[in-house]
C-alpha positions as CSV (number, residue, x, y, z in Angstrom):
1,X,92.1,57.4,73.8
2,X,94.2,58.2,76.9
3,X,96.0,61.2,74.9
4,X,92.3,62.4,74.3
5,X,91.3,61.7,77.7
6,X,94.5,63.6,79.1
7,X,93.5,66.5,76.6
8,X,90.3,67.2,77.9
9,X,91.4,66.7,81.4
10,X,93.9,69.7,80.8
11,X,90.9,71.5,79.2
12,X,88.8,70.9,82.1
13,X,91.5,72.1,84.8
14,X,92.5,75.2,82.8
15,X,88.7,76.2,82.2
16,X,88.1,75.5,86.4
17,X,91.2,77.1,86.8
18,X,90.2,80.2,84.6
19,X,86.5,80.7,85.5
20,X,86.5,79.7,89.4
21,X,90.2,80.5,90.6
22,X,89.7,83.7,91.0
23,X,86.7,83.4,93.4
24,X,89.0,82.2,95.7
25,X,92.0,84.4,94.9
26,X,90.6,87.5,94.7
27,X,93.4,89.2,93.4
28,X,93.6,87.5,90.4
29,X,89.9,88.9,89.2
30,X,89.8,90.3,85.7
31,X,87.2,92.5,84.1
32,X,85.0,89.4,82.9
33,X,84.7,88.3,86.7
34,X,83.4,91.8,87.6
35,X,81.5,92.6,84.7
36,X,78.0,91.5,86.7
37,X,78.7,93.2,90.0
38,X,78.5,96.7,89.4
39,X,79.6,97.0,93.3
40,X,82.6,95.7,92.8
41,X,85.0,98.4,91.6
42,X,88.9,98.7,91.3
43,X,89.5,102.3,91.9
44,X,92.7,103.7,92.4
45,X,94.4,107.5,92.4
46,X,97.6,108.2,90.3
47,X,99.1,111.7,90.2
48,X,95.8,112.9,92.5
49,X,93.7,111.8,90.0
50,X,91.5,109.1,90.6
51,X,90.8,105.8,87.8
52,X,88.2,103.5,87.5
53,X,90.2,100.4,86.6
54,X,87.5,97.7,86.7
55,X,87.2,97.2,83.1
56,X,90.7,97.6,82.2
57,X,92.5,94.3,80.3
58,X,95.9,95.1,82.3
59,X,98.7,94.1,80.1
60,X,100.4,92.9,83.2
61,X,97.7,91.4,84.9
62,X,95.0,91.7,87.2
63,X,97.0,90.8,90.5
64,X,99.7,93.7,89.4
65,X,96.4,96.1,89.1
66,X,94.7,94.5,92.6
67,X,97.3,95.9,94.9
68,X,96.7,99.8,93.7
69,X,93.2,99.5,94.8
70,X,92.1,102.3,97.2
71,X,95.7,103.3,97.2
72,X,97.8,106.4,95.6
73,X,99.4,103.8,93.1
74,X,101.6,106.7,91.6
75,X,104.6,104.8,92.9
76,X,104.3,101.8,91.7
77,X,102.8,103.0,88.3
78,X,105.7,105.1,87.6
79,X,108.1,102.2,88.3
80,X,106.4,99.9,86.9
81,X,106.0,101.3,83.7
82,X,109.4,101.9,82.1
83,X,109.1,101.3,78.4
84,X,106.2,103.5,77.3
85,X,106.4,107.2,76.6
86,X,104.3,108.8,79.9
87,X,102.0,110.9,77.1
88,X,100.9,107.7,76.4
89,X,100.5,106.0,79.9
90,X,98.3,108.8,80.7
91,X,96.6,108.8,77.6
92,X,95.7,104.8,78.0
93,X,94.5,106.5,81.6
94,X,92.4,109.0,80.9
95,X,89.7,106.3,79.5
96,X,89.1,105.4,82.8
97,X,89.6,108.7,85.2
98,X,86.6,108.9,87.3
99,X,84.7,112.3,87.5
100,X,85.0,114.4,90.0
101,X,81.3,114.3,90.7
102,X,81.4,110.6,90.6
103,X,84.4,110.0,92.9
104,X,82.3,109.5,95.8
105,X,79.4,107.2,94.4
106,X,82.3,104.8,93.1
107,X,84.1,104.5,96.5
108,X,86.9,106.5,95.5
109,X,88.3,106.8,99.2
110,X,92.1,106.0,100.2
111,X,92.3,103.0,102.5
112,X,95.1,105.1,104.4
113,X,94.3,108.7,104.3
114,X,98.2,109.8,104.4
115,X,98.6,107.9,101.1
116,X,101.0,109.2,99.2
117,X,102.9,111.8,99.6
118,X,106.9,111.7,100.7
119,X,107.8,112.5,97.0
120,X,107.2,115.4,94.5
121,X,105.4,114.2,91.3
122,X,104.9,118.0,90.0
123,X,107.6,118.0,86.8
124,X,108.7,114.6,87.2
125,X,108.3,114.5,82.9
126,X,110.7,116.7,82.6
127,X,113.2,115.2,85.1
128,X,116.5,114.7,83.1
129,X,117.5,111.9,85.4
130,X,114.5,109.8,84.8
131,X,114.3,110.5,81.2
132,X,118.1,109.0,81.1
133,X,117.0,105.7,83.0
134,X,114.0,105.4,80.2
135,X,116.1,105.9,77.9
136,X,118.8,103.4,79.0
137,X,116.3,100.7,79.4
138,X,114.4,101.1,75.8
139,X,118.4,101.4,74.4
140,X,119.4,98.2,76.7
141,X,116.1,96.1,75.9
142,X,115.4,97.4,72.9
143,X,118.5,95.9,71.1
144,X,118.4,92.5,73.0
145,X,114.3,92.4,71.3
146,X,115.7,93.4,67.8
147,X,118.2,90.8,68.1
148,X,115.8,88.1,69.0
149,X,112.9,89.1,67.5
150,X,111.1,89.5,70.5
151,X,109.3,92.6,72.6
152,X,111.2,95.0,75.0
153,X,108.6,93.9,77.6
154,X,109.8,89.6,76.7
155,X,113.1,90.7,76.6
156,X,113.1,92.2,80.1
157,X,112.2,88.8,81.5
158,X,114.0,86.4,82.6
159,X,115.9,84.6,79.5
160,X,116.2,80.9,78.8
161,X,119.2,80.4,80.2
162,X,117.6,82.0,83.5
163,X,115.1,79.5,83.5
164,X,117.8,76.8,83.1
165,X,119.6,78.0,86.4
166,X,116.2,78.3,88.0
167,X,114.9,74.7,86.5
168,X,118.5,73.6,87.5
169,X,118.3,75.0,91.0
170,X,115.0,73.4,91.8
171,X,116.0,69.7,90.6
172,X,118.9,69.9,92.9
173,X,117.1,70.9,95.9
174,X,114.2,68.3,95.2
175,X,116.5,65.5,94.1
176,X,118.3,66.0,98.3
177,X,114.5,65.9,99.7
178,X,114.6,62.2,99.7
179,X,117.7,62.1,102.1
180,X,116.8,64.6,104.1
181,X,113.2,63.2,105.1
182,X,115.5,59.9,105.9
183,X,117.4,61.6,108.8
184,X,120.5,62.5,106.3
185,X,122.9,64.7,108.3
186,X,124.5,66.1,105.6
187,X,121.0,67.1,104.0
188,X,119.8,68.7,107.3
189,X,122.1,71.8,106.6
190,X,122.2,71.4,102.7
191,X,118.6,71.2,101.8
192,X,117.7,74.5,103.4
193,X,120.4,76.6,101.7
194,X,119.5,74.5,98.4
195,X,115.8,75.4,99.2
196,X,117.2,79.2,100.1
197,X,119.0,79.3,96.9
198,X,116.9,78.0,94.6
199,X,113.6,80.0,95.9
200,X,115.6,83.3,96.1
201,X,116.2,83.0,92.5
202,X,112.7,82.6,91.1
203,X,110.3,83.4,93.9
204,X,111.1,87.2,94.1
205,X,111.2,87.8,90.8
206,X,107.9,85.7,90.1
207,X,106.2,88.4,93.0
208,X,107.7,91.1,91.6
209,X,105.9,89.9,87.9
210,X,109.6,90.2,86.5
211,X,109.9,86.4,85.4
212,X,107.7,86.3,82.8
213,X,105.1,88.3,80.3
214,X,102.5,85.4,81.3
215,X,100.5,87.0,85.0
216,X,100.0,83.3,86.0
217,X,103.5,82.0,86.0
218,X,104.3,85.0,88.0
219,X,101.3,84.6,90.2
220,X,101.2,81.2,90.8
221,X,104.9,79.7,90.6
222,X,105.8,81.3,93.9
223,X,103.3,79.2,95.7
224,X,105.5,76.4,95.2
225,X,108.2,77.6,97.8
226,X,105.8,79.7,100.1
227,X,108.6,78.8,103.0
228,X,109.6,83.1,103.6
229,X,106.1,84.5,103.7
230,X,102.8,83.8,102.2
231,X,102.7,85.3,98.5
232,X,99.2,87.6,99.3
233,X,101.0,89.0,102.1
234,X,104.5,90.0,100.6
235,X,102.3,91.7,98.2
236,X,101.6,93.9,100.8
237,X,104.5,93.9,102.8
238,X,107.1,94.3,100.4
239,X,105.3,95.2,96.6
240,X,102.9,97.9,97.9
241,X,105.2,99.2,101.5
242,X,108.8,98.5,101.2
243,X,109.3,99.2,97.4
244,X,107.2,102.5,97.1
245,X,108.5,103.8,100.6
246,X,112.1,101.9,101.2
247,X,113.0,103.3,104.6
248,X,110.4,106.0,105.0
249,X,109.6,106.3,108.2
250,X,105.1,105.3,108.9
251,X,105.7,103.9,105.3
252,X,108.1,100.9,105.0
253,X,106.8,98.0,107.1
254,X,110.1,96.7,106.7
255,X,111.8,98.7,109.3
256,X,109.6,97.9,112.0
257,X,109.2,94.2,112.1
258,X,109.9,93.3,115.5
259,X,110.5,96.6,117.7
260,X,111.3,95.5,121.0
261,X,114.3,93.4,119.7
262,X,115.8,95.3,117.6
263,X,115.7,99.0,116.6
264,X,117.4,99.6,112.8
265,X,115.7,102.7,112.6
266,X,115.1,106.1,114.5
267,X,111.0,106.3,113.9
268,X,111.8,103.4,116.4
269,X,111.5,104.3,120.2
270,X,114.5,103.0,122.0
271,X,114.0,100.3,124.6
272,X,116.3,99.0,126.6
273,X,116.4,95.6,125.3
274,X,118.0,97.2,122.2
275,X,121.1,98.2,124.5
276,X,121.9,94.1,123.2
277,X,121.4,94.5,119.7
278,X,125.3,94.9,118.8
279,X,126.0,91.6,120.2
280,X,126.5,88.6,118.0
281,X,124.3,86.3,119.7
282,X,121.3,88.8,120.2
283,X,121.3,88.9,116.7
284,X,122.0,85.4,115.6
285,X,118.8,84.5,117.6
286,X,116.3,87.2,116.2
287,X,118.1,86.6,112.5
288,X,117.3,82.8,113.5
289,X,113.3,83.4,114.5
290,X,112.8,86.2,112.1
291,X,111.2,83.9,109.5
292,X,109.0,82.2,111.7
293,X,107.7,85.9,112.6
294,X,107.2,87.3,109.3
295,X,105.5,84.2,107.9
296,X,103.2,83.2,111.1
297,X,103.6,86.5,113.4
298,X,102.8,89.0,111.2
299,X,100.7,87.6,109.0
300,X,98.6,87.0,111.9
301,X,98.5,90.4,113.2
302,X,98.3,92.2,110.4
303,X,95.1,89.9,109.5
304,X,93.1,90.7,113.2
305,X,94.4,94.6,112.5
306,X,94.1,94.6,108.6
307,X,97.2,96.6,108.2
308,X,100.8,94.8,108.1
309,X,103.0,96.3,111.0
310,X,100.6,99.4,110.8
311,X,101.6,101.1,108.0
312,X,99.7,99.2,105.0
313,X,96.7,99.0,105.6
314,X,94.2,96.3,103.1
315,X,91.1,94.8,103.3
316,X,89.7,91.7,105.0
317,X,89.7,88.7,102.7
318,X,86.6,86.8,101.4
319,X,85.9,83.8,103.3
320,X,87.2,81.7,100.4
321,X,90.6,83.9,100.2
322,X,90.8,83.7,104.1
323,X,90.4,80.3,104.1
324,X,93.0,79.6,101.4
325,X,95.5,81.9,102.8
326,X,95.1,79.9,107.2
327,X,95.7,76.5,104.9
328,X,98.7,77.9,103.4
329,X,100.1,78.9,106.4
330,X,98.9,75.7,108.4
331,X,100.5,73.7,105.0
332,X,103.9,75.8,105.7
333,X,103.8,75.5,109.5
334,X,103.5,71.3,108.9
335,X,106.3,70.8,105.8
336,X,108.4,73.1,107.9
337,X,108.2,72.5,111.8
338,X,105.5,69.0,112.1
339,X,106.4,66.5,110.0
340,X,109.5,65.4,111.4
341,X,107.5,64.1,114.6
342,X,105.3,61.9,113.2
343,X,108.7,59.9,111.3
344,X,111.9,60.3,114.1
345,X,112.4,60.1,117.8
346,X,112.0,62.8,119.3
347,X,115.5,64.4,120.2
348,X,116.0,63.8,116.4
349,X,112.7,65.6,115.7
350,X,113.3,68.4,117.6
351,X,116.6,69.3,115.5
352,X,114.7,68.8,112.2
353,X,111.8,71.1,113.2
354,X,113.9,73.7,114.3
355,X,117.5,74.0,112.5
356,X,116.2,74.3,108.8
357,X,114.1,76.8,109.4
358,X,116.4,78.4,111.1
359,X,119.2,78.3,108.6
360,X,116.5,79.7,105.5
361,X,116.1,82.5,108.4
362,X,119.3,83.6,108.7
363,X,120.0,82.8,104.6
364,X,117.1,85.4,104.4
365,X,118.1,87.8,106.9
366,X,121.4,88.1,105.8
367,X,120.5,88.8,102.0
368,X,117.9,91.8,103.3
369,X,119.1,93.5,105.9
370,X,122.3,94.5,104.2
371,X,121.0,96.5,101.5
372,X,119.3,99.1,103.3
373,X,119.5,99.0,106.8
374,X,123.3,100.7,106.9
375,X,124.5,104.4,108.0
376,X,124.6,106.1,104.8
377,X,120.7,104.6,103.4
378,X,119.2,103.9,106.7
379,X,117.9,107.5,106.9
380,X,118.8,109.0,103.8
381,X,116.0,110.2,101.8
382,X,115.0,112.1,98.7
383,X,111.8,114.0,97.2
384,X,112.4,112.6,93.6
385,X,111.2,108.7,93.4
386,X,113.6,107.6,91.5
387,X,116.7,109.2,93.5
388,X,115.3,108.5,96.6
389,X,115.3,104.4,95.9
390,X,119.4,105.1,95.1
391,X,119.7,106.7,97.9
392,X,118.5,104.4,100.2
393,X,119.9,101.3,98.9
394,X,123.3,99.5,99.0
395,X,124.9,97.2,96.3
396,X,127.2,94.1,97.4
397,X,129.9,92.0,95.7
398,X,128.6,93.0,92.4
399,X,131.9,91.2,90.6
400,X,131.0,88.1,92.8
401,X,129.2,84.7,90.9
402,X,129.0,83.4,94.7
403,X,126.6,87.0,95.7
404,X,124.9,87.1,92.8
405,X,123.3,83.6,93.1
406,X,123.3,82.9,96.8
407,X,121.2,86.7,96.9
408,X,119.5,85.6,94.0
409,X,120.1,89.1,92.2
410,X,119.6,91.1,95.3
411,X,123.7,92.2,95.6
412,X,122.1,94.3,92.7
413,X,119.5,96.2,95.3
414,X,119.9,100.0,93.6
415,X,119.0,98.7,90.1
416,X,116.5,96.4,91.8
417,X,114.6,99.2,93.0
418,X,114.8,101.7,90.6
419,X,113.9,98.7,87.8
420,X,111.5,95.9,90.0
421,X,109.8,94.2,87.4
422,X,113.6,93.8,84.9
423,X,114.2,90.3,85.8
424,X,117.4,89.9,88.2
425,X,119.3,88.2,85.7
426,X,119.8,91.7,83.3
427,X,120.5,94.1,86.2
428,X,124.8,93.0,86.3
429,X,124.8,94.7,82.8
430,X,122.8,97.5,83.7
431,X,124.6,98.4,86.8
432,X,127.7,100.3,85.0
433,X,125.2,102.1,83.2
434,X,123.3,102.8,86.5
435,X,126.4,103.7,87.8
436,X,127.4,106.2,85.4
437,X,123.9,108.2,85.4
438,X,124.5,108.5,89.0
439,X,128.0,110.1,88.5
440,X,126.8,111.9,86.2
441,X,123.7,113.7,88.5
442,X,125.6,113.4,91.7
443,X,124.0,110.6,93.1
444,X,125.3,108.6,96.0
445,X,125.8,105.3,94.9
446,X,126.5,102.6,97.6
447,X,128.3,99.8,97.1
448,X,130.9,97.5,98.8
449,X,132.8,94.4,97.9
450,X,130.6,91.5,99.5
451,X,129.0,89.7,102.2
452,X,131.7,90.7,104.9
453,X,131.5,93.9,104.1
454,X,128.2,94.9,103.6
455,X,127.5,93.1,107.1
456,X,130.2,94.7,109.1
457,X,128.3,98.3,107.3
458,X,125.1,96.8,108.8
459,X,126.5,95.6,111.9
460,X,127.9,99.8,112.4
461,X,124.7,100.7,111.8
462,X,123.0,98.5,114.4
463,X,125.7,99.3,116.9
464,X,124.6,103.4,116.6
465,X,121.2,102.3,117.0
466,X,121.7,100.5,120.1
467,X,122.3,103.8,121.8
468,X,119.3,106.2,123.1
């Protein structure tokens, strides 16, 4: 009887779950949620044509499909989609490409009218250089499926000995929570850079839908360590901005997160308080805040201006969303910076709200800035996509156990970018391969020993950028 009992309980939550869910997250709506609402359309252009994507079963998902919406998806369907042929990714398309008479009846209207552009599409089929990473991926994954009787698409995802580490990671974080809600000393530093380490591993990946073939794990798992932003908003931030645009000027949010403290790029107008930026302890404190900002900051602005730091622009949330999104944030803001109040004095408190936080900042910080914001990728820049995300990228300690898992794959930022939804834990044995394409078409290809070095490359490029 209680076995039953639990069986139907699970039923009941995954049918809740299933037909309900996504009226609160939105982004999770599939065909069957839409199929009454003829007013509610998912319309999106790729290659300047535009799609009618409402009744599409997305292989991938429908939160994958939600963030093209109104957009020029081109960049993210090209690197999105690298083991089908491209005859037959447009073929799959051209079911649903809107007429041109219809376009304007169906809504078929960019959200930000400079969309686009940057790169050169026109020929892109008959690039040699992205032929050759197809090819290396279907030859990489393609043997790794034959050998385990599994599809290229599973076999690009993370493995089961990934999900050990990550399972592994986890425990060890939890099992120090105890201690460190007790007022452990010890626990006050090592429970964020467990937390840092352990999230890092799976959260990026689940965002970037590389951890798994199954949408939900992807969607949902990274709500359990919400602590560097909210999931709906790195969507935007860093899915639909950074990656399609890394360190395009009016097109990567990332480079202009907080302005008047620091300037790591030249679209930035110089102020004087950047004259401080070189120094140490200017910034130690904005690496120590910058968390704080891009989870509570930012997310508020870019909800009263519905664009995140003005260059991606989305629309506002249904009340339900909305309101699921403030108690996320309010959730985050109590587990991170409250709690300790209500359970310490309050000199004790204070330390507990403010240094954990302040270490997953600067955990954070350090792992990001270093692997574009440097003086050969800060401004570098490239018409073709694909060379364009080399270009502007930097690898780090790529023969190092200790980079690899404290960046949680990102050391590996080139491959990263060029392959987002490969699961981390592949990209060390693409990299040669990566590596040798570039040699082989003359692409930079950036990459220095480990932490100290890569930071001492940022750290140049800050310095220039102090200056007028």
């Amino acid at each position: 009887m209680p076995l039953t009992l639990l069986a139907a309980l699970s039923l009941f939550r995954k049918q809740l779950i299933q037909n309900y869910g996504p009226c609160v997250f939105t982004e999770a709506k599939s065909p069957i949620h839409r199929k009454n609402n003829t007013e509610d359309r998912l319309v999106t252009q790729i290659h300047s044509r535009w799609y009618d994507l409402s009744n599409f079963e997305h292989p991938g998902g429908p939160v994958a499909l939600s963030l093209i919406h109104k957009r020029d998806g081109t960049a993210l369907f090209e690197s999105h989609h690298p083991f089908m042929s491209r005859k037959m990714l447009l073929k799959i398309l051209s079911k649903y490409q809107v007429p041109k008479e219809d376009e304007a009846k169906l809504g078929c209207e960019l959200m930000d009218s400079n969309d686009g552009g940057h790169y050169v599409w026109d020929g892109i089929e008959n690039d040699n250089f992205s032929s050759d990473l197809k090819a290396l991926l279907n030859s990489y994954f393609g043997a790794i499926a034959k050998e385990r009787g599994i599809t290229v698409n599973e076999a690009s995802k993370a493995t089961p000995m990934r999900w050990c580490v990550i399972i592994g990671l986890l425990v060890s974080c939890f099992a120090t929570f105890p201690f460190y809600v007790n007022g452990n000393w010890i626990c006050l530093f090592l429970t964020p850079i467990l937390m840092w380490t352990a999230a890092v591993n799976y959260w990026h990946d689940g965002l970037h839908f590389s951890l798994s073939t199954d949408w939900r794990v992807n969607a949902w798992l990274p709500y359990l360590c919400p602590f560097f932003s909210s999931p709906w908003m790195w969507y935007h931030e860093h899915v639909i901005g950074h990656h399609s645009y890394p360190n395009v000027d009016h097109k990567d949010p990332d480079l202009a997160h907080a302005p008047q403290l620091m300037r790591e790029h030249k679209s930035i107008k110089w102020r004087p308080s950047h004259s401080s930026q070189n120094h140490w302890l200017h910034v130690l404190f904005v690496w120590s805040v910058a968390l704080a900002g891009l989870s509570l900051l930012n997310d508020l602005k870019a909800n009263l201006k519905l664009t995140y730091n003005n260059v991606v622009p989305f629309q506002s949330m249904p009340r339900p969303r909305f309101i699921a999104h403030v108690m996320g944030r309010i959730i985050y803001v109590f587990l991170l910076h409250i709690w300790p109040y209500f359970t310490m004095p309050f000199w004790k408190a204070v330390i507990w709200a403010t240094v954990p936080g302040a270490i997953m900042s600067i955990c954070f910080m350090v792992n990001t800035q270093i692997n574009h914001l440097t003086v050969d990728c800060s401004h570098a820049s490239d018409k073709n996509f694909y060379k364009h995300q080399i270009k502007t990228a930097q690898n780090f300690g790529n023969d190092s156990l200790f980079c690899y898992y404290f960046s949680g794959g990102l050391n590996y930022q080139i491959e990263h970018h060029l392959f987002p939804n490969i699961n981390h834990c592949h990209l060390p044995a693409l990299s040669p391969y990566v590596k040798e394409l570039c040699k082989k078409y003359n692409v930079p290809y950036h990459h220095v020993s480990g932490y100290c070095e890569a930071i001492q490359t940022h750290f140049a490029h800050t310095e220039i950028m102090s200056h007028p």
